[in-house]
C-alpha positions as CSV (number, residue, x, y, z in Angstrom):
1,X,0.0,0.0,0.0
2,X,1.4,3.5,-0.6
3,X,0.9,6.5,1.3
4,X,-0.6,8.2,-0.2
5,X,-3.6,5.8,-0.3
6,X,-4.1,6.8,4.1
7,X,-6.2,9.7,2.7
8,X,-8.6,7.6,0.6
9,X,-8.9,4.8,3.6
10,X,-10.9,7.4,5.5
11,X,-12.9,8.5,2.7
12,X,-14.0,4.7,2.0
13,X,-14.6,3.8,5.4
14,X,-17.0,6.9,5.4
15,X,-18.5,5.6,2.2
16,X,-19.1,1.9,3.7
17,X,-20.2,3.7,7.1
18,X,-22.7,5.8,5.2
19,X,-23.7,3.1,2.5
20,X,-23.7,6.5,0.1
21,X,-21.3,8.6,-1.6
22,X,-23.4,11.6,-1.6
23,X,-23.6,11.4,2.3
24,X,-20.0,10.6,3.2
25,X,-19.1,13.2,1.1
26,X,-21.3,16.0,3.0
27,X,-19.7,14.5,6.5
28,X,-16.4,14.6,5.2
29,X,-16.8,18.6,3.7
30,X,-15.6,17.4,0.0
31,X,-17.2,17.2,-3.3
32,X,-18.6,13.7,-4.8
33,X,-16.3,13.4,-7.6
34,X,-13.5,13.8,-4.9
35,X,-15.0,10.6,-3.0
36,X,-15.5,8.5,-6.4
37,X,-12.3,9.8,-7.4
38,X,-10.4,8.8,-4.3
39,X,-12.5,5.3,-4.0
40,X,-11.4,4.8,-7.6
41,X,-7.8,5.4,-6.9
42,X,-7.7,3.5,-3.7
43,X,-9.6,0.4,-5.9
44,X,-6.9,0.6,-8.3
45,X,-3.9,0.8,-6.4
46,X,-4.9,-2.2,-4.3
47,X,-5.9,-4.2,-7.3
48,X,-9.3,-5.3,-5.6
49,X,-13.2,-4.1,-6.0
50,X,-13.8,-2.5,-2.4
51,X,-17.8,-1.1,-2.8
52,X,-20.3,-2.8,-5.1
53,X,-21.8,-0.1,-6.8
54,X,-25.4,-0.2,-7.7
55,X,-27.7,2.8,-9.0
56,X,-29.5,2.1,-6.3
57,X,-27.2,1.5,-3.0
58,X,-23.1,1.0,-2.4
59,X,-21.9,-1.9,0.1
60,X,-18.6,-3.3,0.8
61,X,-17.7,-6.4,-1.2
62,X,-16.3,-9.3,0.3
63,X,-12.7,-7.9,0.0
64,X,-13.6,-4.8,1.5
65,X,-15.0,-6.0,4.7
66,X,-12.0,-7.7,5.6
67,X,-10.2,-4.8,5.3
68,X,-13.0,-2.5,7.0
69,X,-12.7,-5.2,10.0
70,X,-9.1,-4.2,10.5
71,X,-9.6,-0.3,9.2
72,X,-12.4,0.9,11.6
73,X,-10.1,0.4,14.8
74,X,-7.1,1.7,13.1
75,X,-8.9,4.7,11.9
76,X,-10.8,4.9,15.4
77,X,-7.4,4.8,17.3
78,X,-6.1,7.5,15.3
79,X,-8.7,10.0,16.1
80,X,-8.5,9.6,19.7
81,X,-4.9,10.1,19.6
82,X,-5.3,13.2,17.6
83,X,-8.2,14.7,19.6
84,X,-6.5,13.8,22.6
85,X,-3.1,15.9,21.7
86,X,-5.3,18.6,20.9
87,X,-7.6,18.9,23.5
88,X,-8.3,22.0,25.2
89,X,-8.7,21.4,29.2
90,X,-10.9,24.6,29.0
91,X,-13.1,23.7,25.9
92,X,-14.5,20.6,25.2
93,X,-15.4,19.4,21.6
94,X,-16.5,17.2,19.5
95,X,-19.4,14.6,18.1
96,X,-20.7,11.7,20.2
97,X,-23.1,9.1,18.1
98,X,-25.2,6.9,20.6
99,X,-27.4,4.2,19.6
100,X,-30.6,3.5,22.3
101,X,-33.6,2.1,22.5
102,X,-36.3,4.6,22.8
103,X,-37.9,4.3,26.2
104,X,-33.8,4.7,27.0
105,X,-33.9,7.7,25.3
106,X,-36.9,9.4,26.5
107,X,-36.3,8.4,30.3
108,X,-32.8,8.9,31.0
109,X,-30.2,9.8,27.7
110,X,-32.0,12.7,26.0
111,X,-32.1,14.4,29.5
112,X,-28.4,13.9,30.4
113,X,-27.4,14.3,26.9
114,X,-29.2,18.2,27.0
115,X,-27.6,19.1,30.2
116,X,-24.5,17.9,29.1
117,X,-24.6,19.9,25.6
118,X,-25.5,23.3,28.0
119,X,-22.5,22.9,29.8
120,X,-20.1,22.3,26.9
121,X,-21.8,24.0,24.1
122,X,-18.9,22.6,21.8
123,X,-20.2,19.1,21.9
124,X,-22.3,17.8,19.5
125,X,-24.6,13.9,20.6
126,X,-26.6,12.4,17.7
127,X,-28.7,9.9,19.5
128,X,-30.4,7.5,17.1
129,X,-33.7,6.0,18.7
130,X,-33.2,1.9,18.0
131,X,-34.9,-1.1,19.8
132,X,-32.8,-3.8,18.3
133,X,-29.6,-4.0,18.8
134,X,-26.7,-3.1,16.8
135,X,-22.9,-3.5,16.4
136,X,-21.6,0.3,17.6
137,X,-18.1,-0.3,16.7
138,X,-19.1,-1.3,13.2
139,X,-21.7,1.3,12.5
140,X,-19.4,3.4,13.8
141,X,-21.4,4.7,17.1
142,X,-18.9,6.1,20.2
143,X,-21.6,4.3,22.5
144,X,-25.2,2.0,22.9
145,X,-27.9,1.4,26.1
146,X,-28.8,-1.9,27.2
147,X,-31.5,-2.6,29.1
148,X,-30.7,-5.7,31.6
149,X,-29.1,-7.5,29.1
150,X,-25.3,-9.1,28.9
151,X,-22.5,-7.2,27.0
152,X,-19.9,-8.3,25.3
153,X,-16.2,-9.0,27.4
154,X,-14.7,-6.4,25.2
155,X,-17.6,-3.3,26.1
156,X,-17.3,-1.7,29.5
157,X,-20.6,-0.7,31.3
158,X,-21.8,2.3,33.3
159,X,-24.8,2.5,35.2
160,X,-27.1,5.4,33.6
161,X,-30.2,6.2,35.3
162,X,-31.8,4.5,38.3
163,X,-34.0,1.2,38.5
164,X,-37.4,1.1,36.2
165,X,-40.3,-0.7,37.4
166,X,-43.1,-1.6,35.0
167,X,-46.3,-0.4,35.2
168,X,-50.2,-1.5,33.3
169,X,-52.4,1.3,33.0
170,X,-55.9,1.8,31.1
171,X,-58.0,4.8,31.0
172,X,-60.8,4.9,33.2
173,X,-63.4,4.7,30.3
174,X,-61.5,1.7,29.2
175,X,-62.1,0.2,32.7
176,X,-65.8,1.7,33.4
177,X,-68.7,-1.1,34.1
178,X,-65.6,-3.6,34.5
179,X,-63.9,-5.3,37.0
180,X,-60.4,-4.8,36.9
181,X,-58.4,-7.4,36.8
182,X,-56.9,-8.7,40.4
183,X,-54.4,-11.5,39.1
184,X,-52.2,-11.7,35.6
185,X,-54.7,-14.4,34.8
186,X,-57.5,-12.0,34.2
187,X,-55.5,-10.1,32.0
188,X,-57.1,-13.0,29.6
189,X,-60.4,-11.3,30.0
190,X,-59.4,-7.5,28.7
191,X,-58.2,-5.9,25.5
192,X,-53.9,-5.2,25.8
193,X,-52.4,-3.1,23.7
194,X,-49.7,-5.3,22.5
195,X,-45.9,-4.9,21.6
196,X,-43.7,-6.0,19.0
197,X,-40.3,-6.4,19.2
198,X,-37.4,-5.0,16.1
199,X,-36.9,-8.3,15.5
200,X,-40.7,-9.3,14.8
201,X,-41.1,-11.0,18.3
202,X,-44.3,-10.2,20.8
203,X,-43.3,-9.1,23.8
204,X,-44.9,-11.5,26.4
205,X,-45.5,-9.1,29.6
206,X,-43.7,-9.9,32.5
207,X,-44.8,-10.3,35.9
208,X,-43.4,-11.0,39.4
209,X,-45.2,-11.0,43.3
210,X,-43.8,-12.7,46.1
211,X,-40.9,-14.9,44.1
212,X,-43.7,-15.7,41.7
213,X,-42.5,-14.5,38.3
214,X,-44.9,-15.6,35.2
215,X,-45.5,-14.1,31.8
216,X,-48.4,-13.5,30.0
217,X,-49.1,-13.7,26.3
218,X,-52.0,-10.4,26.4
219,X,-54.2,-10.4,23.1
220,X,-55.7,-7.5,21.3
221,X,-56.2,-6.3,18.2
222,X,-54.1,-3.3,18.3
223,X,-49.7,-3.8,17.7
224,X,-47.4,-1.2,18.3
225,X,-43.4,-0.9,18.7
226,X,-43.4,2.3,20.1
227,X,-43.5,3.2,24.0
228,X,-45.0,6.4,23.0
229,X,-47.4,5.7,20.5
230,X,-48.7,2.6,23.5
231,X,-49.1,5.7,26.0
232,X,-50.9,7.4,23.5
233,X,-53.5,4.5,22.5
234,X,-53.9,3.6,26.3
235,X,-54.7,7.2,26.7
236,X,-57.5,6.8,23.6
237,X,-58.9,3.9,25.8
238,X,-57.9,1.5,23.1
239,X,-56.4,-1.3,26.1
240,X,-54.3,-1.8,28.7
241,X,-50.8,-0.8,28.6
242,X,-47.8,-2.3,30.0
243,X,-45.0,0.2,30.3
244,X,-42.7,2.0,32.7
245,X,-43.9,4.1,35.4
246,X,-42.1,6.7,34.4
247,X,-43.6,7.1,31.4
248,X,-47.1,7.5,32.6
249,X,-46.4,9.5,35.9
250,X,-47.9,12.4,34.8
251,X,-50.9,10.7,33.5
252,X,-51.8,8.4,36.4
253,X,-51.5,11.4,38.8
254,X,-53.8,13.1,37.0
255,X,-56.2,10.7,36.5
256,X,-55.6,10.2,32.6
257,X,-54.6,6.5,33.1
258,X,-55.3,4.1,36.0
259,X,-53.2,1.4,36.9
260,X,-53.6,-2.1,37.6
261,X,-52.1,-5.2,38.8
262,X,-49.6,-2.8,40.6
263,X,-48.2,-5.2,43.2
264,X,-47.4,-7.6,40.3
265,X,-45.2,-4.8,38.0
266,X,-41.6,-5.7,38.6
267,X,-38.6,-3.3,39.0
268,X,-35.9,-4.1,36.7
269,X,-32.0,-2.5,36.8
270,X,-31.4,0.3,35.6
271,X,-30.1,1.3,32.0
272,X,-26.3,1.4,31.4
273,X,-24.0,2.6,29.0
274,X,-21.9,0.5,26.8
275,X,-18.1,1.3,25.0
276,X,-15.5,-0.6,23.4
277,X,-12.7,-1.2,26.0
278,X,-9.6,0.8,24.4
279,X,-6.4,1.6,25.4
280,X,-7.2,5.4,24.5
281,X,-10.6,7.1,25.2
282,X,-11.4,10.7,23.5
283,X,-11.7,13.4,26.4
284,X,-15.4,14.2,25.1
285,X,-16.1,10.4,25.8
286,X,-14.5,10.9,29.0
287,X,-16.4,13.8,29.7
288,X,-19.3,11.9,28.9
289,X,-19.0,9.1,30.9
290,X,-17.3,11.2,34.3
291,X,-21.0,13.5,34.0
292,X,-23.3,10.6,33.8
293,X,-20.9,9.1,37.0
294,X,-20.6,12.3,38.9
């Protein structure tokens, strides 16, 4: 490989990151023809096809993501060495990229993520909103959320936020001339408002009282994958909900929504930020992670 081809490496790592050349091109502040140009060049001094190029869509070939597997924590290193020689103590900056589920981001990141953008006004954090889960290093996010679930060896974990405990609420109309029900089992005789998972799974609500944990597979006619758009419905008296307390607080003190079952909603742990273990972290990561810990 010549040197001169170090340029081009970031260029097509952009392209594969971005699956376009019109977008890597407006992240990387160059013209188009630049990117094709550079791809081209890099293509031909390596004597391989790196992106299959359709009218349509660009993707790695075969060739190029074995060397995108080695690139991306090359390229990754490089930056945090850089931004960390040329930090400012005084002046943070810099983009963070976070991929979270969206009940994650509504309870606990887009909160710190504000505050933390007021106090260093030089920061940028892109949250993308995304139930299933995803390979950060490879899509090229600084950090994910998980949600009581196992990482990998190589991620470290931070706790972000405090326990959640569930909570199935109805509107009152949805409830009126009824009996609510008093065990999971008579969740069998009202209409849920059900969830499906990213992957195409229905969640199956969870339950737990006195050591007793059970889950029940609700029916109803109405799907949604979205915590807000369930609050919403439940709010329309369209079923009973089953989401986090803190997502209906304001509505059950009010008298919006009612709940139910309330001694059998479990509390689960609490969200918690996940990162590639590396030797180097860049200062606005560390930033990041000393103001959710502080």
């Amino acid at each position: 490989m010549k040197r001169a081809d170090l340029p081009a490496l970031s260029i097509f790592s952009a392209v594969a990151s971005r699956r376009s050349f019109r977008a890597a091109a407006r992240d990387l502040g160059i013209s188009v023809s630049a990117v094709s140009h550079a791809i081209n060049g890099l293509e031909a001094s390596l004597g391989v096809r790196l992106l299959a190029r359709t009218t349509r869509s660009v993707a790695p070939t075969e060739a190029g993501r074995r060397l995108l597997d080695r690139l991306e924590p090359a390229l990754a290193s490089i930056a945090e060495a850089v931004e960390i020689a040329t930090a400012e103590e005084d002046r943070l900056s810099g983009t963070l990229r976070f991929s979270v589920p969206r009940s994650a981001a509504e309870l606990v990141l887009v909160p710190l993520a504000s505050a933390f953008t007021r106090t260093h006004p030089g920061v940028e954090i892109e949250i993308r909103a995304q139930d299933d889960f995803r390979d950060i290093v490879a899509e090229g996010f600084d950090a994910g959320v998980r949600f009581g679930e196992s990482l990998e060896q190589d991620m470290i974990a931070v706790a972000l936020g405090p326990a959640q405990r569930a909570a199935i609420v109805a509107a009152p109309s949805c409830l009126k001339g009824r009996c609510p029900p008093a065990v999971p089992q008579d969740l069998h005789d009202h209409v849920c408002i059900r969830r499906r998972f990213a992957g195409g799974g229905l969640y199956r609500w969870e339950l737990e009282k006195d050591g007793e944990a059970i889950e029940v597979a609700v029916a109803g006619g109405l799907i949604l994958d979205d915590d807000r758009l369930i609050v919403d419905a439940a709010l329309s008296g369209a079923g009973l909900a089953y989401v986090f307390e803190a997502q209906v607080a304001t509505e059950v003190a009010s008298g919006r929504l009612v709940r139910v079952l309330e001694g059998w909603c479990p509390s689960f742990p609490g969200f918690y930020l996940y990162y590639p273990s590396r030797r180097l972290m860049r200062p606005v990561m560390r930033a990041f992670v000393d103001f959710v810990q502080g």
